[in-house]
LOTI-320443 format. One record per residue (C-alpha): y, z, x negated; residue in one letter. Coordinates in nm, 3 decimals. Layout:
<pts>
<pt north="Y" up="Z" east="X" code="A"/>
...
</pts>
This chain:
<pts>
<pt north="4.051" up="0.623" east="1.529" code="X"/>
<pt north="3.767" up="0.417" east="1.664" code="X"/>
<pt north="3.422" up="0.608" east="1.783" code="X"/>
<pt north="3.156" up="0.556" east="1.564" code="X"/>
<pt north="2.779" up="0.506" east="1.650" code="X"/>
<pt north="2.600" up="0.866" east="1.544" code="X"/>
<pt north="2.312" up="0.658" east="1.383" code="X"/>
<pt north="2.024" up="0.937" east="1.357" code="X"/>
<pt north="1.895" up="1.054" east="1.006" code="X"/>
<pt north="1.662" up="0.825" east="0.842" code="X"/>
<pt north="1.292" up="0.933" east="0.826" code="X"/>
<pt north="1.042" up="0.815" east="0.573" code="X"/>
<pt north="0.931" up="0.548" east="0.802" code="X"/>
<pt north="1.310" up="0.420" east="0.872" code="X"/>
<pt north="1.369" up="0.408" east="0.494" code="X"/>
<pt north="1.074" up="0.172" east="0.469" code="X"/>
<pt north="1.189" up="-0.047" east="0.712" code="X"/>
<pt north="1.551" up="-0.036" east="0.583" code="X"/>
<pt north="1.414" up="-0.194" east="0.255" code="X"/>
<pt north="1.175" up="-0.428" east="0.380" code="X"/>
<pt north="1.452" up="-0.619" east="0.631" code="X"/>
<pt north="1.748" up="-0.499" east="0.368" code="X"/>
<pt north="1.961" up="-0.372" east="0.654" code="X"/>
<pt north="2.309" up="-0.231" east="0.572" code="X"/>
<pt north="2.505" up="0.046" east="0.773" code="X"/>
<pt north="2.652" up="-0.213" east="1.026" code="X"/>
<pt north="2.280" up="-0.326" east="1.111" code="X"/>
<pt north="2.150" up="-0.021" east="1.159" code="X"/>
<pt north="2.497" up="0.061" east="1.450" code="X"/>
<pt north="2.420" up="-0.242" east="1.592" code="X"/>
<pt north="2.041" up="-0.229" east="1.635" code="X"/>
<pt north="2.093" up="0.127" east="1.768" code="X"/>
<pt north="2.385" up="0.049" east="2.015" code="X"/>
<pt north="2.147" up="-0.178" east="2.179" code="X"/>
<pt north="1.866" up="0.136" east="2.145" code="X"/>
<pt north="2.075" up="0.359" east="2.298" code="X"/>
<pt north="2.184" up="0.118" east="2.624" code="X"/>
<pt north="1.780" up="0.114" east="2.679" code="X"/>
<pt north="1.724" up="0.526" east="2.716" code="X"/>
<pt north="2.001" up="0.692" east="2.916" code="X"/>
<pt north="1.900" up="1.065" east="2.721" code="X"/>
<pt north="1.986" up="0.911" east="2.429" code="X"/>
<pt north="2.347" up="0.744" east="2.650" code="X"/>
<pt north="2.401" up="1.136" east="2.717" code="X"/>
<pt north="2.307" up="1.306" east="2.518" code="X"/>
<pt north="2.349" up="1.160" east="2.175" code="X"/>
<pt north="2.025" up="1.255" east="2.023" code="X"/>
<pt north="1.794" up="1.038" east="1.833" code="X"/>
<pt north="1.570" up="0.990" east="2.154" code="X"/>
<pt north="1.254" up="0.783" east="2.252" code="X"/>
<pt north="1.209" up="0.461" east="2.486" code="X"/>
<pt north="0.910" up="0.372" east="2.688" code="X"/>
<pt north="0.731" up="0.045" east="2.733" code="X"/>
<pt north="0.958" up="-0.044" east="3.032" code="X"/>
<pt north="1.298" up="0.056" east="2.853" code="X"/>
<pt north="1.159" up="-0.122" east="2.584" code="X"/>
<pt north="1.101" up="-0.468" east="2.762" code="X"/>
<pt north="1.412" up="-0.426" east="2.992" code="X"/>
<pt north="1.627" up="-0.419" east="2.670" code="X"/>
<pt north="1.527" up="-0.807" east="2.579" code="X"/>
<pt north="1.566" up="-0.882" east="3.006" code="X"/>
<pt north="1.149" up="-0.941" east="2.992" code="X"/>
<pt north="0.909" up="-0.772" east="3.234" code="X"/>
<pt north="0.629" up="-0.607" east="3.101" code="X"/>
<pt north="0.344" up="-0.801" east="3.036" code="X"/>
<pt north="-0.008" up="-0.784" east="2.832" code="X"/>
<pt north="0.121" up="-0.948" east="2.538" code="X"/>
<pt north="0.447" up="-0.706" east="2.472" code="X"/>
<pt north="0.191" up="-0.471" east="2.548" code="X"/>
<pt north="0.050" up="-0.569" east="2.264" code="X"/>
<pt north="0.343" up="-0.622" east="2.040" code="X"/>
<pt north="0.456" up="-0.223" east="2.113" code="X"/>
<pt north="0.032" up="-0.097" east="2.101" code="X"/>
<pt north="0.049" up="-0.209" east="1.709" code="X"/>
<pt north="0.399" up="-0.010" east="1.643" code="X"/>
<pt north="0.323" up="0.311" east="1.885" code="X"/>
<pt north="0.066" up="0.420" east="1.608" code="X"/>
<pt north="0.031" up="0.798" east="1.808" code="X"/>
<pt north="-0.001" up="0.610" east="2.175" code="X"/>
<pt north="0.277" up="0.813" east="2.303" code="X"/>
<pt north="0.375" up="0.537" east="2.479" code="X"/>
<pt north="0.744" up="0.621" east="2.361" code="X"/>
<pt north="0.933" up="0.485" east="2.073" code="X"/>
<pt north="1.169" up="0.626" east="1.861" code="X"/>
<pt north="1.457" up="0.441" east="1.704" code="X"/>
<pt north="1.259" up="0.397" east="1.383" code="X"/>
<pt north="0.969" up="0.247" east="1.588" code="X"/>
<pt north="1.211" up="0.048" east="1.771" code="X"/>
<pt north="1.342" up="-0.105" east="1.426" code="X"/>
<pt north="1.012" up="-0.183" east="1.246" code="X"/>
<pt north="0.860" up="-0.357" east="1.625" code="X"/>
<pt north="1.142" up="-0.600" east="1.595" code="X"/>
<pt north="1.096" up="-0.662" east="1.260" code="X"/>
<pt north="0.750" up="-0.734" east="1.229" code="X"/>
<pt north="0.775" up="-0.943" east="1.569" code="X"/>
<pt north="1.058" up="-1.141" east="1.510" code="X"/>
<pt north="1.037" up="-1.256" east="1.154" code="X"/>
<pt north="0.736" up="-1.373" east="1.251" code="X"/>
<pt north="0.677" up="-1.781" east="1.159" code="X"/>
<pt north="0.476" up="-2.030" east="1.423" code="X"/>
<pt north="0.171" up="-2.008" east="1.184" code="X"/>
<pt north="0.196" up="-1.603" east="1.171" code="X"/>
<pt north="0.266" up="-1.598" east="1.544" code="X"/>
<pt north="-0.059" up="-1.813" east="1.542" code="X"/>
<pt north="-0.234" up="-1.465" east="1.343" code="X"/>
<pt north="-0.139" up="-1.250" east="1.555" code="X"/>
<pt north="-0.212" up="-1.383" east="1.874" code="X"/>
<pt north="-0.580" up="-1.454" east="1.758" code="X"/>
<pt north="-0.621" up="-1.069" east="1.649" code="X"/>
<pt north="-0.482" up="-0.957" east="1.992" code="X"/>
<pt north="-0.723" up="-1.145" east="2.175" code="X"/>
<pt north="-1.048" up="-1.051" east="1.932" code="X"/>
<pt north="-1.108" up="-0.774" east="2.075" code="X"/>
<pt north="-1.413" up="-0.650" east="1.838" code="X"/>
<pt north="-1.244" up="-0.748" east="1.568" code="X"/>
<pt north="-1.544" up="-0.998" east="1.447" code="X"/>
<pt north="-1.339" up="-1.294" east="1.353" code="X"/>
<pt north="-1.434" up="-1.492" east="1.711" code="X"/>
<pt north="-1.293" up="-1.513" east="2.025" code="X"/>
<pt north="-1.592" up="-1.521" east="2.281" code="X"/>
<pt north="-1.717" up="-1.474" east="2.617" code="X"/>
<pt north="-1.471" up="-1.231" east="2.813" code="X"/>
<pt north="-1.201" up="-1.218" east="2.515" code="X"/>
<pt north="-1.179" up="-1.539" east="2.656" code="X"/>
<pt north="-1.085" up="-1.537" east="2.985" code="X"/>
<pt north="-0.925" up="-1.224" east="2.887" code="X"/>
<pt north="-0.660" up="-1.528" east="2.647" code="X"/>
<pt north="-0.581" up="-1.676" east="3.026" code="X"/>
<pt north="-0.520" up="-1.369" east="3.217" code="X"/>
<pt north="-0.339" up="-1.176" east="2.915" code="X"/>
<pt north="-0.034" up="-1.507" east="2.855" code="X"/>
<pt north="-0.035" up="-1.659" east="3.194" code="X"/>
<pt north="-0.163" up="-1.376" east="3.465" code="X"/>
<pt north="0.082" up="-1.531" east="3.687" code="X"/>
<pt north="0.103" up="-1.886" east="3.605" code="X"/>
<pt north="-0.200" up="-2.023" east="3.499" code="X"/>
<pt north="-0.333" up="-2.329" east="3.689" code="X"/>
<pt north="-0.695" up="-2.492" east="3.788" code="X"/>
<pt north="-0.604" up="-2.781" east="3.537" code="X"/>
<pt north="-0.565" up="-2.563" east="3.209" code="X"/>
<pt north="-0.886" up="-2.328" east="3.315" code="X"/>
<pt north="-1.098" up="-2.664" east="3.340" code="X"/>
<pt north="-0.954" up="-2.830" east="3.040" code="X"/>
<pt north="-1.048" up="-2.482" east="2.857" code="X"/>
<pt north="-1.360" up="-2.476" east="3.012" code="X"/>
<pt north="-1.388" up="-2.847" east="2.843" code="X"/>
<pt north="-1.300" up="-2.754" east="2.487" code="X"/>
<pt north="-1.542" up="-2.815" east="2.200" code="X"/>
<pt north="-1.640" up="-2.507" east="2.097" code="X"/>
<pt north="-1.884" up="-2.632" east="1.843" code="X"/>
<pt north="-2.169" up="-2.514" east="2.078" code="X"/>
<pt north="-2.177" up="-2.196" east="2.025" code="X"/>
<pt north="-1.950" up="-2.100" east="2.292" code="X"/>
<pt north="-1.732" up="-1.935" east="2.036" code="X"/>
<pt north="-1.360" up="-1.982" east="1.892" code="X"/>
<pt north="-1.277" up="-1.886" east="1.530" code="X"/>
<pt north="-0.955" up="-1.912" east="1.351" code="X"/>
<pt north="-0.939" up="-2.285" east="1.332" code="X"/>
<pt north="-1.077" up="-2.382" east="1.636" code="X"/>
<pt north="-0.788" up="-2.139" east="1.780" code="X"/>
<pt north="-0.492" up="-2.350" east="1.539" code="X"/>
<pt north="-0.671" up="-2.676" east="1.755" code="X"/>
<pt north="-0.654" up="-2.490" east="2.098" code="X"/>
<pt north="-0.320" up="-2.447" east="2.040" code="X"/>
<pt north="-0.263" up="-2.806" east="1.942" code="X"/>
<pt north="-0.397" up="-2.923" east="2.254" code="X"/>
<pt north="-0.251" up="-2.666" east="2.458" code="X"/>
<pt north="0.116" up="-2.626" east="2.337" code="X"/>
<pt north="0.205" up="-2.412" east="2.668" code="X"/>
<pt north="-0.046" up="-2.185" east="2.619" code="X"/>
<pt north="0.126" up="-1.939" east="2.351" code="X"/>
<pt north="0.461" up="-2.023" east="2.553" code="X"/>
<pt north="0.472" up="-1.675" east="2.676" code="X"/>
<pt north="0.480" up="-1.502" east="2.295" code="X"/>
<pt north="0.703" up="-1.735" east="2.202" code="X"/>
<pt north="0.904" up="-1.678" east="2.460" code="X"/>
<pt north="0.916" up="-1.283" east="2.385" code="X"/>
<pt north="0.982" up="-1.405" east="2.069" code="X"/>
<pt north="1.328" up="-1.551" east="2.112" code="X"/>
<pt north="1.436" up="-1.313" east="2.407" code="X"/>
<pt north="1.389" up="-1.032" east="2.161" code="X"/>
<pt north="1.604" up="-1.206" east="1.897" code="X"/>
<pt north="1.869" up="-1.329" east="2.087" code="X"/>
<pt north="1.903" up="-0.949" east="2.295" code="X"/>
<pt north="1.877" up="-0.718" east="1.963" code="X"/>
<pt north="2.084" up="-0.887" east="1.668" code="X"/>
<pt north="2.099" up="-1.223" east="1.820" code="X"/>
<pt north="1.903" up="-1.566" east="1.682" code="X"/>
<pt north="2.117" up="-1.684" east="1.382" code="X"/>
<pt north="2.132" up="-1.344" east="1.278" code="X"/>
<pt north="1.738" up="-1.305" east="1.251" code="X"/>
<pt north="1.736" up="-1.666" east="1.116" code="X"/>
<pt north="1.957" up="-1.556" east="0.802" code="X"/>
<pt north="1.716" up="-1.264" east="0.791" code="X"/>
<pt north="1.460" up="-1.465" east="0.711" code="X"/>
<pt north="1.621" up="-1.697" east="0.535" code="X"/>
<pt north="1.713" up="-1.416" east="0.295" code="X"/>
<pt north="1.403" up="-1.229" east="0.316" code="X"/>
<pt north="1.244" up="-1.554" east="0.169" code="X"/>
<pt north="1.490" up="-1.617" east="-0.120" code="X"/>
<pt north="1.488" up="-1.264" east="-0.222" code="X"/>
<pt north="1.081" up="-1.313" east="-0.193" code="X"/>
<pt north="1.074" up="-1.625" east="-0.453" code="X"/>
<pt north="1.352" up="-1.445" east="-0.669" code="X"/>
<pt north="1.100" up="-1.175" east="-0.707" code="X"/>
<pt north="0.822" up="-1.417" east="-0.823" code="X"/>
<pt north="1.021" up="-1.647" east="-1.030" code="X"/>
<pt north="1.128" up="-1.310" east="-1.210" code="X"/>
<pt north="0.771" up="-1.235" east="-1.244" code="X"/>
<pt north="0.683" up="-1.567" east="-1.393" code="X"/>
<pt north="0.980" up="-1.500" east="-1.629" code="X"/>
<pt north="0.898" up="-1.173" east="-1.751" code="X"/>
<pt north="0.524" up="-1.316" east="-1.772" code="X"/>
<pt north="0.606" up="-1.603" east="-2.031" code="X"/>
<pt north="0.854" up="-1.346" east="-2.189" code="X"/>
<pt north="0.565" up="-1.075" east="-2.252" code="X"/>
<pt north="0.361" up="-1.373" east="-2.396" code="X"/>
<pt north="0.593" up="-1.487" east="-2.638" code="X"/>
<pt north="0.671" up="-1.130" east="-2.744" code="X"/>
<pt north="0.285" up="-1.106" east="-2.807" code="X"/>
<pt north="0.250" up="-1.415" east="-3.000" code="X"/>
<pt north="0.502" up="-1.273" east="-3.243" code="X"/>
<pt north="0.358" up="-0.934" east="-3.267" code="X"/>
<pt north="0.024" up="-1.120" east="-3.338" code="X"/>
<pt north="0.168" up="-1.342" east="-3.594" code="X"/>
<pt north="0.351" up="-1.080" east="-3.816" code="X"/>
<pt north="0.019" up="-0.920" east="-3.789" code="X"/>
<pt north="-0.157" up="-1.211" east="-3.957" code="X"/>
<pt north="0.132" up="-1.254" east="-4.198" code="X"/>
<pt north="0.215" up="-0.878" east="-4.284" code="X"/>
<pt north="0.571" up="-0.798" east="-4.187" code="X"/>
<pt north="0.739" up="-0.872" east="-4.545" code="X"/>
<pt north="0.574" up="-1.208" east="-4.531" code="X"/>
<pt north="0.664" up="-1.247" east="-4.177" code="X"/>
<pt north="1.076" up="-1.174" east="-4.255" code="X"/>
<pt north="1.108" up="-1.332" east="-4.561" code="X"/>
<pt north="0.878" up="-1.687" east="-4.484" code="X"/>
<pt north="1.003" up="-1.769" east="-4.128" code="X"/>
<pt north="0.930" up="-2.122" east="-4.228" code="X"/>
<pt north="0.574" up="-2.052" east="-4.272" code="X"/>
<pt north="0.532" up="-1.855" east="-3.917" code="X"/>
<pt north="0.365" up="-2.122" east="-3.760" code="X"/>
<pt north="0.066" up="-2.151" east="-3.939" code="X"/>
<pt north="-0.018" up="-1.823" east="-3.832" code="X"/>
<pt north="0.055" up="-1.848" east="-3.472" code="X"/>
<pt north="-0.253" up="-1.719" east="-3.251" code="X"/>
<pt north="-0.352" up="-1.985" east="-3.024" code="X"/>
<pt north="-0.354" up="-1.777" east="-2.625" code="X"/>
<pt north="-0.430" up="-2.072" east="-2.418" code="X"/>
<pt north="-0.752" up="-1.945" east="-2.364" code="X"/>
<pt north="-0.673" up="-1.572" east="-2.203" code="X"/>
<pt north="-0.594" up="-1.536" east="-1.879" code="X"/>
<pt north="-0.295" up="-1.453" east="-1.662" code="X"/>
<pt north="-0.544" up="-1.091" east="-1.591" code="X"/>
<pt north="-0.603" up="-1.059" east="-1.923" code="X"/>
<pt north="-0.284" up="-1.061" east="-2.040" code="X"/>
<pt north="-0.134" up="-0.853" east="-1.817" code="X"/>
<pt north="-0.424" up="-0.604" east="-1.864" code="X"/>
<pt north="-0.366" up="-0.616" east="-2.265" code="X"/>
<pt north="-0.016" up="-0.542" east="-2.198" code="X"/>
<pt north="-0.113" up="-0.225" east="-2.002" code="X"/>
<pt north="-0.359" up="-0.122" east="-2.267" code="X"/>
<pt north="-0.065" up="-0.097" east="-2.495" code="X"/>
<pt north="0.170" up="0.062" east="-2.249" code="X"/>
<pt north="-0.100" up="0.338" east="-2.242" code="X"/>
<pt north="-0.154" up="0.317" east="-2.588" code="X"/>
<pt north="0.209" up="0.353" east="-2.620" code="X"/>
<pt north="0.220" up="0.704" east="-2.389" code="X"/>
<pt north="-0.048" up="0.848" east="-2.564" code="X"/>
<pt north="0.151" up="0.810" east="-2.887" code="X"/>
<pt north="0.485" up="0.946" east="-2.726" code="X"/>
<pt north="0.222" up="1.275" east="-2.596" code="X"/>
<pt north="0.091" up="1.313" east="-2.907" code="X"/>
<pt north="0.436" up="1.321" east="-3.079" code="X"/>
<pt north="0.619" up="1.556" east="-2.825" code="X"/>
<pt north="0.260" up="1.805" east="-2.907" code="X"/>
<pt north="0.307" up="1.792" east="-3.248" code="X"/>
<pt north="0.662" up="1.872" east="-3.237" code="X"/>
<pt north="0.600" up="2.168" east="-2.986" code="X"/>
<pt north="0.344" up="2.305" east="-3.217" code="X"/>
<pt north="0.571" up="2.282" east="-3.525" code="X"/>
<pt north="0.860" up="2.464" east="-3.341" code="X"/>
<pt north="0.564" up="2.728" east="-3.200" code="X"/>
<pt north="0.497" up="2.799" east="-3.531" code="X"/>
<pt north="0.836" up="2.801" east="-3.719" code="X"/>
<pt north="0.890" up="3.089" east="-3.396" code="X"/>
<pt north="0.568" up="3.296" east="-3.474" code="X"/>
<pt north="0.671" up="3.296" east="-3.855" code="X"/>
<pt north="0.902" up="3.615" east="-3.844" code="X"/>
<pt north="0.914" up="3.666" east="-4.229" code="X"/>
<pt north="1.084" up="3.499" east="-4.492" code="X"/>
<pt north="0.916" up="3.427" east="-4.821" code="X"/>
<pt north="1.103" up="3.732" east="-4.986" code="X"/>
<pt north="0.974" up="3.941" east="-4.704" code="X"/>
<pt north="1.291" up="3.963" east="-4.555" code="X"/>
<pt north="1.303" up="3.947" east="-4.122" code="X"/>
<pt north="1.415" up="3.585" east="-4.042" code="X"/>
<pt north="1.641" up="3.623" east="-3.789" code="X"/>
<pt north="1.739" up="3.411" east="-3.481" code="X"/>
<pt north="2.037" up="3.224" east="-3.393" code="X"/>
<pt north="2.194" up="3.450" east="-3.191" code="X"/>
<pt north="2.121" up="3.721" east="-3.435" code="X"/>
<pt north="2.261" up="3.489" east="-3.703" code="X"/>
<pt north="2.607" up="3.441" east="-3.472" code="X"/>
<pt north="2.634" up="3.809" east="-3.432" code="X"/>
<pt north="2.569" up="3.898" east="-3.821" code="X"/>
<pt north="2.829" up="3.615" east="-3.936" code="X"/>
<pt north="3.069" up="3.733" east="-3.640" code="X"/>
<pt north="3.039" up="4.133" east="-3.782" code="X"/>
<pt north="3.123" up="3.977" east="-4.114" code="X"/>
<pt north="3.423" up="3.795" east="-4.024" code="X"/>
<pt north="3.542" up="4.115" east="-3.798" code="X"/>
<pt north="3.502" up="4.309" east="-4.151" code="X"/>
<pt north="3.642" up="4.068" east="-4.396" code="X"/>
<pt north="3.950" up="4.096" east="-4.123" code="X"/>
<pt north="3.939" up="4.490" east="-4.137" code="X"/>
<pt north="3.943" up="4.481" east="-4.553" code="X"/>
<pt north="4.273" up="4.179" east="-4.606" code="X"/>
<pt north="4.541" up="4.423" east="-4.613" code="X"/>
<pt north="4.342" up="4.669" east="-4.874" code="X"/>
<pt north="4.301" up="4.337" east="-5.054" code="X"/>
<pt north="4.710" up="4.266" east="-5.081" code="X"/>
</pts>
C-alpha cells in the first residue's frame, strides 16, 4: 500500500476556500505536498504547520520582494507573519485566478497607500522602488516623471490602466509572481482549467437565475389571471385566459423579486399560524380530562393497558366458556 498525504482537518476558513476553487481530495494532496516541502516541521513532524514569508516565496523559486509582500500582507489577516495550510490555499487562489484587468486592481490598491482612490506624491516613487528596486533605469524614472498626469500631479484608476499601456514592463514583476506561483503549486494548465471552470460554473449560476426569474413571472401571471377570472372560470374557459392576462412589463426585475418575497413571508406566517393553532387544539384536547358523561378520559397508554387486562381476562374465562 502506497503512503498517503495526512491532509490536516479542514477549518471554517479551508471549507470556504474548498467551495470557492471547487477543489476535490486529490487537489487538496497535491497543494499540500508542495506545503509541506516549504516548512521542514511540517516534513517531520506531520502536523498541520505554518510557513513564513521566505518559505513561502522559496516554494514558487522567487525571492522575496515588496510586491509578494504584498500578496501574503492581504492573506496573513493576524500579521503573524506565518501561514497555515489554509492561508496557503486561499493566497494562491485569490492571486492566481487573477485576470490582467484584476491584476490591474490590485496593483493600484497596493500602491494607494491611504486608500483615497489616487496614487500621489511618495506612493509614487514608492510604484518604482516597490516592482523594480533592483532594476529600474534613468529612462523609465524620466519617462514617468513625463507622464500626463492631468496636472494635478495625481494618478487615478484610469490614468493607472494608461501607465500601464505605455509602460508594459512596469507590472512585469507581478506578473511574473503570477506565473511562477502557478506553474510551482498545481502547475499553469491546471489553474487555466480552474478558471476556465470557475467561469462556466459562474454563467451556469446566472443563466439559472434568469431561468428561474422568467419562470417565477410566468407562474405570477397565472396566479394573477385566475384571480381576475375566479378559478372555475379560469379551469373551465382556458380559451378565454388571455383576456385577462395582467400586463407586468412595467414592474421591475426588484420589484418582482421583492413581491415574490412578500409572499414567501406571507406564506411562513400562514404555515406559523397553522402549526399554533394545531398546538393549541392538541393543548386543549390534553387539559380536557373528563368525558361528557363525567367519566376520566384516559390516555393511550392507559387505553393499551385497559384493552391488554381485557384480553388477559377474556383468555382466563375461554375454558369456563366451553
Amino acid at each position: 500500500m502506497f503512503w498517503k498525504t495526512e491532509i490536516p482537518a479542514p477549518d471554517e476558513r479551508m471549507l470556504k476556500t474548498i467551495e470557492k476553487l471547487q477543489l476535490n481530495e486529490s487537489d487538496l494532496r497535491a497543494l499540500y505536498k508542495r506545503f509541506s516541502k516549504s516548512d521542514k516541521e511540517v516534513r517531520r513532524t506531520s502536523n498541520s504547520g505554518s510557513i513564513d514569508r521566505t518559505e513561502f516565496f522559496r516554494s514558487f523559486n522567487e525571492e522575496r520582494t515588496a510586491v509578494g509582500d504584498a500578496v501574503f500582507a492581504l492573506i496573513d489577516i493576524d500579521n503573524s507573519g506565518q501561514l497555515d495550510f489554509s492561508e496557503y490555499v486561499e493566497a494562491l487562489g485569490a492571486f492566481c485566478l487573477l485576470n490582467t484587468d484584476e491584476i490591474l486592481k490590485f496593483c493600484f490598491f497596493v500602491f494607494d497607500q491611504d486608500k483615497n482612490g489616487t496614487i500621489e506624491g511618495m506612493e509614487l516613487d514608492a510604484l518604482l522602488e516597490m516592482l523594480h528596486s533592483d532594476s529600474a533605469t534613468s529612462n523609465m524614472a524620466a519617462a514617468m516623471e513625463k507622464f500626463d498626469f492631468n496636472g494635478d500631479g495625481k494618478v487615478d484608476f484610469k490614468e493607472f490602466q494608461i501607465l500601464n499601456q505605455q509602460f508594459p514592463t512596469l507590472l512585469y514583476p507581478v506578473y511574473r509572481l503570477q506565473q511562477s506561483m502557478k506553474v510551482h503549486s498545481m502547475g499553469e494548465s491546471w489553474w487555466n482549467r480552474r478558471a476556465t471552470l470557475l467561469n462556466d460554473l459562474k454563467d451556469l449560476k446566472e443563466n439559472g437565475d434568469a431561468a428561474a426569474i422568467a419562470a417565477s413571472k410566468a407562474k405570477d401571471r397565472r396566479r394573477k389571471t385566475r384571480q381576475n377570472m375566479g378559478c372555475l372560470r379560469y379551469y373551465l374557459c382556458p380559451c378565454r385566459r388571455s383576456a385577462y392576462v395582467v400586463d407586468d412589463s412595467g414592474l421591475t426585475e426588484d420589484a418582482l423579486i421583492e413581491e415574490a418575497k412578500q409572499r414567501e413571508i406571507e406564506a411562513q406566517k400562514q404555515k406559523l399560524h397553522d402549526a399554533l393553532a394545531a398546538r393549541a387544539r392538541k393543548d386543549k384536547k390534553a387539559k380536557h380530562t373528563e368525558a361528557a358523561d363525567g367519566r376520566k378520559v384516559l390516555s393511550k397508554d392507559e387505553r393499551k393497558e385497559r384493552a391488554k387486562k381485557r384480553r388477559q381476562r377474556d383468555m382466563k374465562d375461554l375454558p369456563s366458556r366451553k
